[in-house]
C-alpha positions in Angstrom: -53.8 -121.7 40.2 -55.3 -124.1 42.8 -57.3 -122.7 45.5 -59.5 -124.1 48.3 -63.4 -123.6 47.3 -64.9 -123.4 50.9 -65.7 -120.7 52.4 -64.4 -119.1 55.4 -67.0 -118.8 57.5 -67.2 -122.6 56.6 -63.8 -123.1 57.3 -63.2 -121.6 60.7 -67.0 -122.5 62.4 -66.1 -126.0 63.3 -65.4 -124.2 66.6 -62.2 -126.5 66.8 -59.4 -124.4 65.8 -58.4 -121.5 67.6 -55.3 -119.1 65.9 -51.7 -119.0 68.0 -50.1 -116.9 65.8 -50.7 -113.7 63.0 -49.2 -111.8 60.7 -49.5 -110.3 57.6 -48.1 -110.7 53.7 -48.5 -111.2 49.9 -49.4 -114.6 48.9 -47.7 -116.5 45.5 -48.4 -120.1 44.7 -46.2 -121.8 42.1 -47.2 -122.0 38.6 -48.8 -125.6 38.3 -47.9 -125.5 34.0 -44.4 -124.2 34.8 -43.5 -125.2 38.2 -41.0 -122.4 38.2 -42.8 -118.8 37.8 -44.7 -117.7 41.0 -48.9 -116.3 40.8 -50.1 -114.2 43.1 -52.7 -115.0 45.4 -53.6 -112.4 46.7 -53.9 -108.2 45.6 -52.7 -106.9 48.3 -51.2 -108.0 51.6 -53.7 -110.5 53.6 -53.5 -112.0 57.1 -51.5 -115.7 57.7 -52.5 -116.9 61.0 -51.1 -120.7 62.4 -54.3 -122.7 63.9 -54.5 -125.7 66.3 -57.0 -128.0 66.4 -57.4 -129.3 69.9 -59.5 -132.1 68.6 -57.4 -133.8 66.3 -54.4 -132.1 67.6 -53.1 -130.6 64.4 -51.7 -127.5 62.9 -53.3 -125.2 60.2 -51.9 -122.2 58.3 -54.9 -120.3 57.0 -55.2 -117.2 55.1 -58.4 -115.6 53.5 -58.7 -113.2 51.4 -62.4 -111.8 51.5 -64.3 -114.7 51.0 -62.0 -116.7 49.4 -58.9 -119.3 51.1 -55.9 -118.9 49.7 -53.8 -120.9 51.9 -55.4 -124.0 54.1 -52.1 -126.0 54.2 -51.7 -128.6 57.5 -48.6 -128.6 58.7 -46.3 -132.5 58.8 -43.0 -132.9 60.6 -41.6 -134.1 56.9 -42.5 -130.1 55.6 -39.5 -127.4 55.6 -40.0 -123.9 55.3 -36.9 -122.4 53.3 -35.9 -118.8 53.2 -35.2 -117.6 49.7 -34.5 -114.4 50.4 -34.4 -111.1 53.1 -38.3 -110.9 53.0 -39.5 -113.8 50.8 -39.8 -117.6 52.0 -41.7 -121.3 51.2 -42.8 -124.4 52.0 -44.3 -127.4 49.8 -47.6 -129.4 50.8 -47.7 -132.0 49.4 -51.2 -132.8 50.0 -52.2 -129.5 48.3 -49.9 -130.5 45.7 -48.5 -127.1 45.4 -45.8 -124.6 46.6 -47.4 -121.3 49.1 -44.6 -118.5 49.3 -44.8 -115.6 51.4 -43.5 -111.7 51.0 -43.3 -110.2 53.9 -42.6 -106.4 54.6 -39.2 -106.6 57.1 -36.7 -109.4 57.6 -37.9 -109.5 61.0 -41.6 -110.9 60.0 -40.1 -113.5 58.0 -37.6 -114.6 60.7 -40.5 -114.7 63.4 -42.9 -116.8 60.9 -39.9 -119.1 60.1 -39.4 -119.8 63.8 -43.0 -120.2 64.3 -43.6 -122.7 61.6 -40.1 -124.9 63.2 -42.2 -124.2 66.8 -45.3 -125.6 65.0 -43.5 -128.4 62.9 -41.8 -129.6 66.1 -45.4 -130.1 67.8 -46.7 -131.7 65.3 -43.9 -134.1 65.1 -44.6 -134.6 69.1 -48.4 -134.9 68.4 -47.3 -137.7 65.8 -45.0 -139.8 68.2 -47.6 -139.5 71.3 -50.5 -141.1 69.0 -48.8 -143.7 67.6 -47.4 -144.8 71.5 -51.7 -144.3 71.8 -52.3 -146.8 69.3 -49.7 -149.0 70.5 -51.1 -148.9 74.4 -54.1 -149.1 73.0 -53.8 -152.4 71.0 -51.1 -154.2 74.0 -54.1 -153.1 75.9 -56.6 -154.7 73.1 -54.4 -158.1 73.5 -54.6 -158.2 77.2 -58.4 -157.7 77.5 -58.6 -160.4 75.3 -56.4 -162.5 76.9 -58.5 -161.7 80.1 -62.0 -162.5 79.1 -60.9 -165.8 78.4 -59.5 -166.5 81.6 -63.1 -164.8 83.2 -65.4 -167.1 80.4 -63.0 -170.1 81.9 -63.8 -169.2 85.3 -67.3 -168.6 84.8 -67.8 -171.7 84.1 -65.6 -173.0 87.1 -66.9 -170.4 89.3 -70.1 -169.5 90.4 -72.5 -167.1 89.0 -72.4 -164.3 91.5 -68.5 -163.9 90.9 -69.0 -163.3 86.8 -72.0 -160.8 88.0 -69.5 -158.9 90.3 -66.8 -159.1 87.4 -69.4 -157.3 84.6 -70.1 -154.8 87.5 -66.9 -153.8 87.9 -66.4 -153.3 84.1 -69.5 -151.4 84.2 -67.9 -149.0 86.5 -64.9 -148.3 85.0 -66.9 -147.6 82.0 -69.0 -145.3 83.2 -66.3 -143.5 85.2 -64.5 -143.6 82.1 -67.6 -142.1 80.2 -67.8 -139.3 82.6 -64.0 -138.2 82.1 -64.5 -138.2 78.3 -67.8 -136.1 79.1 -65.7 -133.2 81.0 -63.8 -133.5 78.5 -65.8 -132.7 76.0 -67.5 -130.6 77.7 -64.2 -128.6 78.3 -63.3 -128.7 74.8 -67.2 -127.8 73.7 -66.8 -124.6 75.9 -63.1 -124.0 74.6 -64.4 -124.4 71.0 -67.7 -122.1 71.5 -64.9 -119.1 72.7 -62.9 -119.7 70.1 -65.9 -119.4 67.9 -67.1 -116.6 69.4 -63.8 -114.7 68.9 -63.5 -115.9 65.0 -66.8 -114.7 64.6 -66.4 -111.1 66.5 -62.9 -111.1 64.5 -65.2 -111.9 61.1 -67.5 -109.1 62.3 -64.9 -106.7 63.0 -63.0 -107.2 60.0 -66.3 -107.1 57.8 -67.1 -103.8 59.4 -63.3 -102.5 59.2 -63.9 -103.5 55.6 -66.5 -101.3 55.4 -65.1 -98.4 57.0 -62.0 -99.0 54.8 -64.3 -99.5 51.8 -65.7 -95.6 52.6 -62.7 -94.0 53.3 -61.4 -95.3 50.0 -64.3 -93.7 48.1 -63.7 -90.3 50.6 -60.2 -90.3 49.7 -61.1 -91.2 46.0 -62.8 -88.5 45.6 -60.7 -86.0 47.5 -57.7 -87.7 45.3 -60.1 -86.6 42.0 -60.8 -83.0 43.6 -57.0 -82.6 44.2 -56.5 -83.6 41.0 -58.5 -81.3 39.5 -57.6 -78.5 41.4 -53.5 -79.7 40.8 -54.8 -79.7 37.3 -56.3 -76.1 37.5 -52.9 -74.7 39.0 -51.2 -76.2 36.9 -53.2 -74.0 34.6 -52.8 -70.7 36.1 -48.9 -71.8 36.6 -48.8 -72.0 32.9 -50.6 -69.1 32.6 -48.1 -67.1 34.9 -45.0 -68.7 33.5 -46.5 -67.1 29.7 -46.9 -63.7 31.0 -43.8 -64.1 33.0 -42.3 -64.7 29.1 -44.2 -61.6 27.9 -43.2 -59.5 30.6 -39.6 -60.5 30.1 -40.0 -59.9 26.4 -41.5 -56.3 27.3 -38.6 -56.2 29.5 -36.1 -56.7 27.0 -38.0 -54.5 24.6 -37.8 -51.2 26.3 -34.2 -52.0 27.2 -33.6 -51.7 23.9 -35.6 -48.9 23.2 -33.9 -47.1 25.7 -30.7 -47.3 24.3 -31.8 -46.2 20.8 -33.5 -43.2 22.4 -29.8 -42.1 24.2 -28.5 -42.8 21.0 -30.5 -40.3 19.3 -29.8 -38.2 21.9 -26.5 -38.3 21.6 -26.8 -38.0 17.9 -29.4 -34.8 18.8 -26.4 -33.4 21.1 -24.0 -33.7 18.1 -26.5 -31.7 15.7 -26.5 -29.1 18.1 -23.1 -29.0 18.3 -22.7 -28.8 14.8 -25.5 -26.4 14.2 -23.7 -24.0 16.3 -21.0 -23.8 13.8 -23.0 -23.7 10.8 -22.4 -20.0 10.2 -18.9 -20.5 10.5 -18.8 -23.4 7.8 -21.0 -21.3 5.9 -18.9 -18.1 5.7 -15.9 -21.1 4.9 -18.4 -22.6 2.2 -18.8 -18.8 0.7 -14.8 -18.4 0.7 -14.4 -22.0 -0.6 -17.5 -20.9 -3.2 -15.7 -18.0 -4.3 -12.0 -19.7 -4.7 -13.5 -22.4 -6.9 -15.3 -19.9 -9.3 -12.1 -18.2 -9.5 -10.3 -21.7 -9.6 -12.9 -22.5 -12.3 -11.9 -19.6 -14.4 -8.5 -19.7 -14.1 -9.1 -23.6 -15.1 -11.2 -21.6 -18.3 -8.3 -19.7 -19.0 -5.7 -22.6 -18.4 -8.4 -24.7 -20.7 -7.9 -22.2 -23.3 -4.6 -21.7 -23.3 -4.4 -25.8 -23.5 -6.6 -25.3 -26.6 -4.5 -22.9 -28.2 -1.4 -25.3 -27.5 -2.4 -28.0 -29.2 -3.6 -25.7 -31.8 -0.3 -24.9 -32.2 0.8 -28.8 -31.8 -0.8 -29.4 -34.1 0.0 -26.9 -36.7 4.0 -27.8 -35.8 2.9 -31.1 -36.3 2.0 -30.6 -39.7 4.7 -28.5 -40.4 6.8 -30.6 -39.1 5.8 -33.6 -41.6 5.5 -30.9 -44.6 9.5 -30.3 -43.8 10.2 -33.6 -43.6 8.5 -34.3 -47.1 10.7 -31.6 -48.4 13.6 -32.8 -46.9 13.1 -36.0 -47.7 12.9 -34.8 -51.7 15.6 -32.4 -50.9 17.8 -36.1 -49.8 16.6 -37.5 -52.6 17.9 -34.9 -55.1 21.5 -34.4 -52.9 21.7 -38.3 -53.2 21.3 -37.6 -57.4 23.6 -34.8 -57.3 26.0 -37.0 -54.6 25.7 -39.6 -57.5 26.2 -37.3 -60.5 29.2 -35.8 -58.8 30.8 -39.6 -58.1 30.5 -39.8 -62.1 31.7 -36.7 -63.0 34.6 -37.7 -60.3 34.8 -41.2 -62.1 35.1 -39.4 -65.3 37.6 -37.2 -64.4 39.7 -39.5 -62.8 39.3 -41.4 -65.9 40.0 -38.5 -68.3 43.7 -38.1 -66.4 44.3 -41.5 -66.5 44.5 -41.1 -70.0 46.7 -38.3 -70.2 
């Protein structure tokens, strides 16, 4: 990034320039590799003050930040200042061969530079007409002279010698009354120039001691910023601290909730023992009655067992006689079916026998 290298106590003790206007923004110069991405110039927001130079009758916009000049940019009637957008504008100096650009906090500081520097650019345009109608008085005025002393060298050597003496005398004269104009003048100029330097350099002191003061407060309110810090730090500490035992106290909470339920359960359950120990005797005396009807359930089951015992005995026994009569009877079949059959023969025979008769 292209910056000036003087100084600017250097820049502003020619006791020439005094400031017309000031305000304050962040400074950005284009990017001489890429001609399209803006650097800052500046940290922080700076001062931009227009100067005029009542010597050379010129406009200035200067900016320093600390020791160092980021912006010493004369302003031409050919230079445009172009608003790029609500709080951001630009102009291109050419003789700096780079492109400043301003950020300013509000609209209304960027509207009230831009109409400054069109203030400025129109002055200097005016500055730039009246010198060159100066150069050309000046050099009609160069011809005429010269056109003059010939016409005196002719007469001085027409005339006598006491008119060319009066002629140089009069020269003389307008010379020196000439002379002591441009002296007031200077001298007006010198004094004008010593206030203004006066003021820069109070302004220089002022701000070098606001520096200062700024300089301490920052390390007063750096340090303040690290003891709130650690003190935020610290309560955040005991507010996690507190927000734990909250947790454990809820947890105790919930825990002898719960305990108080189980013990009105068991007192509950305790009220139902009591109401069932109070009839106790009674299902006792009923346990003695039920007692005694099973043991004589059991041996009437002992008898009925028996008896069951006997029965099959007996089952079995018919069983068995049962098969024995129908061996028998099967042997008794057997034989009827031989007699059946011996009687169909004897039938056979006698039907046989009378056949033949």
């Amino acid at each position: 990034m292209k910056s000036c290298s003087v100084s600017s106590r250097a820049l502003l003790s020619s006791c020439r320039e005094q400031p017309i206007f000031t305000t304050r923004a962040h400074v950005f110069q284009i990017d001489p590799s890429t001609k399209k991405n803006w650097v800052p110039a500046s940290k922080q927001a700076v001062t931009v003050s227009y100067f005029y130079d009542v010597t050379r009758n010129s406009y200035r916009i200067i900016s320093v930040d600390g020791a160092k000049v980021i912006i010493n940019s004369t302003i031409t009637p050919n230079m445009t200042f172009t608003k790029t957008s609500q709080k951001f504008g630009q102009w291109a100096d050419s003789r700096a061969n780079t492109v400043f650009g301003l950020g300013f906090s509000s609209e209304q500081q960027l509207t009230k530079f831009a109409e400054k520097f069109q203030e400025v650019k129109e002055a200097a345009r005016l500055a730039r007409d009246k010198s060159q109608e100066k150069i050309e008085t000046s050099s009609d005025h160069s011809q005429a002279s010269s056109v003059n002393g010939t016409d005196d060298e002719k007469a001085s050597h027409v005339g006598p010698a006491d008119t060319h003496l009066k002629s140089e005398n009069d020269k003389l004269k307008i010379a020196l009354t000439q002379s002591a104009a441009n002296v007031k003048k200077w001298e007006m100029e010198l004094q004008t120039l010593r206030e203004s330097n006066a003021r820069l350099t109070a302004a220089l002191q002022e701000s070098a001691a606001s520096v200062e003061q700024w300089k301490r407060q920052f390390s007063i309110c750096r340090d303040e910023n690290d003891r709130l810090r650690n003190k935020i730090d610290e309560l955040e500490e005991q507010c996690s601290e507190i927000d734990r035992e909250k947790e454990r106290n809820t947890q105790l909470k919930r825990r002898i909730e719960e305990l108080e339920l189980e013990l009105q359960e068991k007192e509950t359950e305790l009220k139902d023992l009591r109401k069932q120990s109070e009839i106790i005797p009674q299902l006792m005396s009923e346990c003695e009655y039920v007692s005694e009807k099973l043991e004589a359930a059991e041996r009437d089951n002992q008898n009925l067992e028996d008896k069951v015992r006997s029965l099959k005995t007996d089952i079995e026994e018919s069983k068995y006689r049962q098969r024995h009569l129908k061996v028998e009877l099967k042997s008794f079949l057997d034989v009827l079916d031989g007699k059946i059959d011996d009687l169909h023969d004897f039938r056979r025979g006698l039907s046989k026998l009378g056949a033949d008769n």
